[in-house]
C-alpha positions in Angstrom: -24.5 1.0 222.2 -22.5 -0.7 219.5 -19.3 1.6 218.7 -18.2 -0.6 215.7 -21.2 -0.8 214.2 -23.3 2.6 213.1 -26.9 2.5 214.3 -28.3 2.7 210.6 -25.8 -0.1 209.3 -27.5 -2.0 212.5 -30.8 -1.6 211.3 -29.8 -2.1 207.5 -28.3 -5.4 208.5 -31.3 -6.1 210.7 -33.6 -5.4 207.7 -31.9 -7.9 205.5 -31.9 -10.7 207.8 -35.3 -10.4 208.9 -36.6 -10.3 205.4 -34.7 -13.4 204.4 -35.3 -15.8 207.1 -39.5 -14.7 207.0 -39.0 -15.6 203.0 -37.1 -18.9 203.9 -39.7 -19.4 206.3 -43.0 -18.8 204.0 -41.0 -21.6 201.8 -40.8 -23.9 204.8 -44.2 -23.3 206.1 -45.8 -23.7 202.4 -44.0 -27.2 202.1 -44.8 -28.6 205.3 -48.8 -27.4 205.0 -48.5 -28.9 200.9 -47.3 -32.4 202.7 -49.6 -32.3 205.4 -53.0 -31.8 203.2 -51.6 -34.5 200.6 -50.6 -36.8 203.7 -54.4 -35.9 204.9 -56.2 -37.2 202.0 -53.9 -40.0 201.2 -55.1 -40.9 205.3 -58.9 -39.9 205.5 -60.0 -39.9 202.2 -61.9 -42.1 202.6 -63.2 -41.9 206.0 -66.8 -40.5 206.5 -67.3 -36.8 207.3 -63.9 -35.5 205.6 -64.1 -32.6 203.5 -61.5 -31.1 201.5 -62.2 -28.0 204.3 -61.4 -30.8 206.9 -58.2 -31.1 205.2 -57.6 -27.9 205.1 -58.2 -27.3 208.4 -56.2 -30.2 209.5 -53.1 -29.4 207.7 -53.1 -25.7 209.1 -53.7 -27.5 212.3 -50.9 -29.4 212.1 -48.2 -27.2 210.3 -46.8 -25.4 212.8 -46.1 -28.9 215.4 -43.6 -30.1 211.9 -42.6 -26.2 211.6 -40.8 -26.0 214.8 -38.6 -29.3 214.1 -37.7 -27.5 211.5 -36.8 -23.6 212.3 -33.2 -24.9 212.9 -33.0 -25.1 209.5 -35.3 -22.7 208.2 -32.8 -20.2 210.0 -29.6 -22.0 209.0 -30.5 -21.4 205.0 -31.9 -17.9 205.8 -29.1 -16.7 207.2 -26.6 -18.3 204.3 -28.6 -16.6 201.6 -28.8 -13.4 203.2 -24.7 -13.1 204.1 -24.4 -14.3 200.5 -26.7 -11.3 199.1 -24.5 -8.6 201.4 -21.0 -10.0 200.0 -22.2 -10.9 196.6 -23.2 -6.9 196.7 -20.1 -6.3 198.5 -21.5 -4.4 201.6 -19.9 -6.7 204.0 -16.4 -5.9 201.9 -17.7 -2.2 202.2 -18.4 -2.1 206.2 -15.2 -4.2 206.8 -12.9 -1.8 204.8 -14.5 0.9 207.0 -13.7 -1.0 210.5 -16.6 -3.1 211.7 -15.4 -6.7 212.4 -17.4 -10.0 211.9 -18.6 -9.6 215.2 -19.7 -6.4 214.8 -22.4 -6.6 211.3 -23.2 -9.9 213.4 -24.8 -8.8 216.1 -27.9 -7.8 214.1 -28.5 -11.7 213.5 -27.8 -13.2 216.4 -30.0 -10.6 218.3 -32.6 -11.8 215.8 -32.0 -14.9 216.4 -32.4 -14.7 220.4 -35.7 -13.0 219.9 -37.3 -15.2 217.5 -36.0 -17.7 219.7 -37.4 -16.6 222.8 -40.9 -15.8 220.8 -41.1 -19.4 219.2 -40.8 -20.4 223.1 -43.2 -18.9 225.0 -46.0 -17.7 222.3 -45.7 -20.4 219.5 -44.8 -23.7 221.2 -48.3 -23.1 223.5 -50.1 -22.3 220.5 -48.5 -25.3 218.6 -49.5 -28.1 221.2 -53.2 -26.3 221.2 -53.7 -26.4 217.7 -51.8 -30.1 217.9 -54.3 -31.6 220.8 -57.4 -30.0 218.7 -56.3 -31.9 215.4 -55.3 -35.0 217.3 -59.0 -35.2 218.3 -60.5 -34.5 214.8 -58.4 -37.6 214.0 -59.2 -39.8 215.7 -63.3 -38.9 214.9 -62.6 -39.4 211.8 -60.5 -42.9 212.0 -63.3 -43.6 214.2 -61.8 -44.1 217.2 -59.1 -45.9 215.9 -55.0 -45.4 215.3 -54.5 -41.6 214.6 -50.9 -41.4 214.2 -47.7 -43.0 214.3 -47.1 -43.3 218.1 -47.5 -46.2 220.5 -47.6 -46.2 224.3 -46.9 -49.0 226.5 -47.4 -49.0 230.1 -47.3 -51.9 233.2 -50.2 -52.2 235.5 -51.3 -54.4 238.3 -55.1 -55.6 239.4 -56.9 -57.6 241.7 -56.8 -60.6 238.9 -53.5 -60.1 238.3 -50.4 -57.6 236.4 -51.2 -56.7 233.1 -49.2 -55.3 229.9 -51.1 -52.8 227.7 -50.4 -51.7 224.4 -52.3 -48.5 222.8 -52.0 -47.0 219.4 -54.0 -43.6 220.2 -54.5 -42.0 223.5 -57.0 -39.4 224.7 -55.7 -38.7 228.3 -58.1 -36.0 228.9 -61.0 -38.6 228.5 -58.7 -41.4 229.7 -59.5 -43.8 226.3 -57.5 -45.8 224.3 -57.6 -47.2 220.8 -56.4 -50.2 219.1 -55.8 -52.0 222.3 -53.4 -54.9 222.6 -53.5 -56.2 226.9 -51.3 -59.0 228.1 -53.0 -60.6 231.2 -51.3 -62.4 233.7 -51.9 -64.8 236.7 -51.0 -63.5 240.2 -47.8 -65.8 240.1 -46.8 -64.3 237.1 -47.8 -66.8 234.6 -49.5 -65.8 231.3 -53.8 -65.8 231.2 -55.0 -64.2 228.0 -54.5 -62.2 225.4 -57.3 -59.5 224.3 -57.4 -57.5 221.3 -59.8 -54.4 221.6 -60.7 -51.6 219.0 -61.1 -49.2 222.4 -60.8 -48.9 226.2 -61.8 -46.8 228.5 -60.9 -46.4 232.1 -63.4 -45.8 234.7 -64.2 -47.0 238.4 -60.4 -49.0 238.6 -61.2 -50.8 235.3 -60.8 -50.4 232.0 -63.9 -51.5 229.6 -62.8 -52.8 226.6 -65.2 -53.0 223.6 -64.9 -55.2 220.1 -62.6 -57.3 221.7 -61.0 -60.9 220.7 -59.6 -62.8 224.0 -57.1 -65.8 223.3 -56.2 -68.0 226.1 -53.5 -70.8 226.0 -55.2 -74.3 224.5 -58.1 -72.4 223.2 -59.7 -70.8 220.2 -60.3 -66.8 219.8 -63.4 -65.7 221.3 -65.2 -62.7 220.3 -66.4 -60.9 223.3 -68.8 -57.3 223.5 -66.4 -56.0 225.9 -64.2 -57.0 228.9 -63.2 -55.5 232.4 -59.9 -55.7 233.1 -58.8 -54.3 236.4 -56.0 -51.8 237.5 -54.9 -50.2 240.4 -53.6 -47.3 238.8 -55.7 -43.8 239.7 -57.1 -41.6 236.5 -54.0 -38.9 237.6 -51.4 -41.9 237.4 -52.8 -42.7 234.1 -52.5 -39.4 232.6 -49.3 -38.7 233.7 -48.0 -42.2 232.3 -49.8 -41.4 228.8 -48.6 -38.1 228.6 -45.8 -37.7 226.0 -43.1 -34.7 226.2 -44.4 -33.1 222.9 -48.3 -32.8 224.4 -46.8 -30.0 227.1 -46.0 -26.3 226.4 -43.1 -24.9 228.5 -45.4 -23.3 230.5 -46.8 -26.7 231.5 -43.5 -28.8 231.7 -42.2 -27.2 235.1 -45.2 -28.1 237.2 -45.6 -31.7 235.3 -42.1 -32.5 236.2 -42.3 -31.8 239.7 -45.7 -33.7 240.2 -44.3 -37.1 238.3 -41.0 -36.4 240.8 -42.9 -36.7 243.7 -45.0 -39.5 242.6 -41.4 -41.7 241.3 -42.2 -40.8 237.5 -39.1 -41.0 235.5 -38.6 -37.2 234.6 -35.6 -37.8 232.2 -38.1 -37.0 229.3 -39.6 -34.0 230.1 -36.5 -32.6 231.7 -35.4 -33.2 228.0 -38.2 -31.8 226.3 -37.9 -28.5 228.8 -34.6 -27.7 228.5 -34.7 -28.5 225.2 -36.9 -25.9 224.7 -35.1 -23.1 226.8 -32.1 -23.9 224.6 -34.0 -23.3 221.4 -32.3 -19.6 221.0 -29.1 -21.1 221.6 -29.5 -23.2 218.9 -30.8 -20.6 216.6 -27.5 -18.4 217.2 -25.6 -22.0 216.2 -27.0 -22.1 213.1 -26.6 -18.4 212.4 -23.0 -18.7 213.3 -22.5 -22.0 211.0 -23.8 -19.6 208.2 -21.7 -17.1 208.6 -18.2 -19.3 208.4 -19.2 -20.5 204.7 -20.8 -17.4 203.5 -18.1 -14.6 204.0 -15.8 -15.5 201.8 -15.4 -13.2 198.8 -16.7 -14.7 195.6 -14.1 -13.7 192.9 -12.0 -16.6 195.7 -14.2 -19.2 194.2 -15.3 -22.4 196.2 -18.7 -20.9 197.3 -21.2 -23.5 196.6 -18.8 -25.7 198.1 -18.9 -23.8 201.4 -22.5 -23.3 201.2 -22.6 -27.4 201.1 -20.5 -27.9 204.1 -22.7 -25.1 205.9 -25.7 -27.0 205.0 -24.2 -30.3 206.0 -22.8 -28.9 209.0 -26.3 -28.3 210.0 -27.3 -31.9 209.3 -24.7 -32.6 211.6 -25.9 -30.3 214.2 -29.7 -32.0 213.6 -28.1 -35.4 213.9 -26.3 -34.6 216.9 -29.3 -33.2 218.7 -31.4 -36.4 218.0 -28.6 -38.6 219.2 -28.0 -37.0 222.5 -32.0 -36.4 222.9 -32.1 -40.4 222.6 -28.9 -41.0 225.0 -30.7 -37.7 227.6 -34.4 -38.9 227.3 -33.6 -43.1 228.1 -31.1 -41.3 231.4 -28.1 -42.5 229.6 -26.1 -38.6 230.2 -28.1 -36.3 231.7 -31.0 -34.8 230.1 -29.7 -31.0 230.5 -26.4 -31.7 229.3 -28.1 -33.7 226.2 -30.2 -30.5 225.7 -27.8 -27.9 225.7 -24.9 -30.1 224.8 -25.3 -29.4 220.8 -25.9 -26.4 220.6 -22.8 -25.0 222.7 -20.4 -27.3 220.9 -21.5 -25.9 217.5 -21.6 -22.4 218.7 -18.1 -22.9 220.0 -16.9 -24.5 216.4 -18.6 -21.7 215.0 -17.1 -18.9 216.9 -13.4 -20.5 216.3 -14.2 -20.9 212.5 -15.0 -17.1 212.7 -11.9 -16.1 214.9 -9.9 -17.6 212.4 -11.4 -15.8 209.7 -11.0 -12.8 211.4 -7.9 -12.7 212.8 -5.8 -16.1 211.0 
């Protein structure tokens, strides 16, 4: 099955690798969940009906949406500390000087690396956006039905008075409301009516009700109203597909949403993004095992290790960088959103393999 590598070096490898990344991942976790519940308090404090449980339950919540931005990483400094613990110990000097290649005590990480990969795909990411949606709505109970986090959605309607620009800092699309409410009204001809402020809206019978709201007009004074109706011709599915964001759908989900908002002239370019994103997630993990392995190989009676360990880890910055830059340029249809998912990740597994190949072979 692998004729340069013996079964029980396989598994010895295999061992090692495991057991650091599930350490440099207990680090990761414990710092992300230590953020979250200070982040928490700092937030709701204050708010009626939090308890340091809430917190708690919150942040546990909430960990594992931050811990799969950062498994990239997570693998990236596993996989550096265990190479350096087999060639500090010189059992990578050992299995060379017996025959077995880079490729060969490598194969036991990047198999790793494609299952972990594959399992963070299809079991955690649904679990994550569960767990995500559940704390979302604690939230915003608790802010009382106000902002819950730090994203905005923006969206173009028209109604029977007239197009309309709304503004929303919170979104529950399964109940179709909206919180902290900001709607530019306009005339039929396109000229500007009012401007209403709202704490909430919720959509119901072609309308959205908004409540606590402050209308200004041109030439007048604000005027405090109960609530206002505010028309729309948009349908409740046309509003959950507009305030539906990437992150809010598992990859299970993702294929059927896409080819619903194609056939109903949704811009896909997204969630296209998101989904192949996604898929290429084990790709990316193999990247950043292969960016390990080019700074930690060398011997280290050479010398220069920390400083190939730094240009491992800011090789991986790079890698990160990259990713966000062509997710912008994929998700706004600028390149395409495949090529802008995948894109990374090949080029740094190509880098990666050549950096190897020279080590290998000079």
């Amino acid at each position: 099955m692998r004729p340069h590598l013996p079964r029980i070096l396989w598994l010895y490898i295999a061992r090692r690798f495991t057991a650091a990344i599930c350490l440099m991942v207990m680090g990761v976790v414990t710092i992300v969940f230590l953020v979250e519940f200070v982040e928490l308090i700092r937030k709701f404090g204050a708010a009626p009906g939090f308890t340091v449980l809430t917190g708690l339950q919150l942040a546990l919540m909430r960990t594992p949406t931050i811990f799969e931005e950062v498994l990239p990483f997570a693998f990236l400094f596993g996989s550096i500390l265990c190479l350096l613990q087999l060639s500090k110990r010189l059992e990578l000097v050992v299995a060379r000087a017996a025959g077995v290649s880079v490729w060969g005590f490598l194969t036991a990480p990047i198999a790793i690396a494609i299952l972990f990969g594959v399992f963070s795909v299809l079991a955690i990411n649904p679990m994550t956006i569960s767990l995500k949606s559940a704390a979302s709505r604690i939230e915003v109970s608790l802010a009382g039905n106000s902002k819950s986090d730090d994203v905005e959605f923006w969206f173009r309607q028209d109604g029977q008075g007239g197009p309309s620009i709304i503004r929303a800092r919170g979104a529950d699309t399964a109940e179709l409301r909206l919180f902290d409410v900001m709607a530019f009204v306009f005339n039929a001809d396109g000229g500007f009516h009012v401007k209403i402020k709202a704490r909430s809206a919720t959509f119901g019978d072609g309308q959205w009700t908004l409540t606590d709201t402050i209308v200004t007009s041109t030439g007048k004074a604000p005027v405090s109203r109960p609530t206002y109706k505010l028309d729309t011709f948009l349908s409740a599915d046309e509003l959950r597909r507009t305030l539906t964001r990437p992150d809010a759908l598992s990859v299970w989900s993702l294929p059927t949403f896409i080819g619903t908002a194609a056939r109903t002239g949704l811009n896909t370019d997204r969630f296209r993004l998101a989904f192949h994103a996604l898929l290429a997630r084990p790709l990316l993990l193999v990247a950043m095992v292969m960016i390990a392995a080019t700074v930690s190989l060398r011997l280290f009676r050479h010398g220069g290790t920390g400083q190939l360990i730094l240009t491992g880890i800011a090789a991986g910055f790079l890698l990160y960088v990259l990713t966000k830059i062509t997710s912008d340029l994929g998700g706004n249809g600028i390149i395409n959103p495949m090529l802008a998912a995948w894109g990374p990740s090949i080029i740094a597994l190509t880098f990666g393999a050549t950096a190897l190949l020279y080590l290998e072979d000079g």
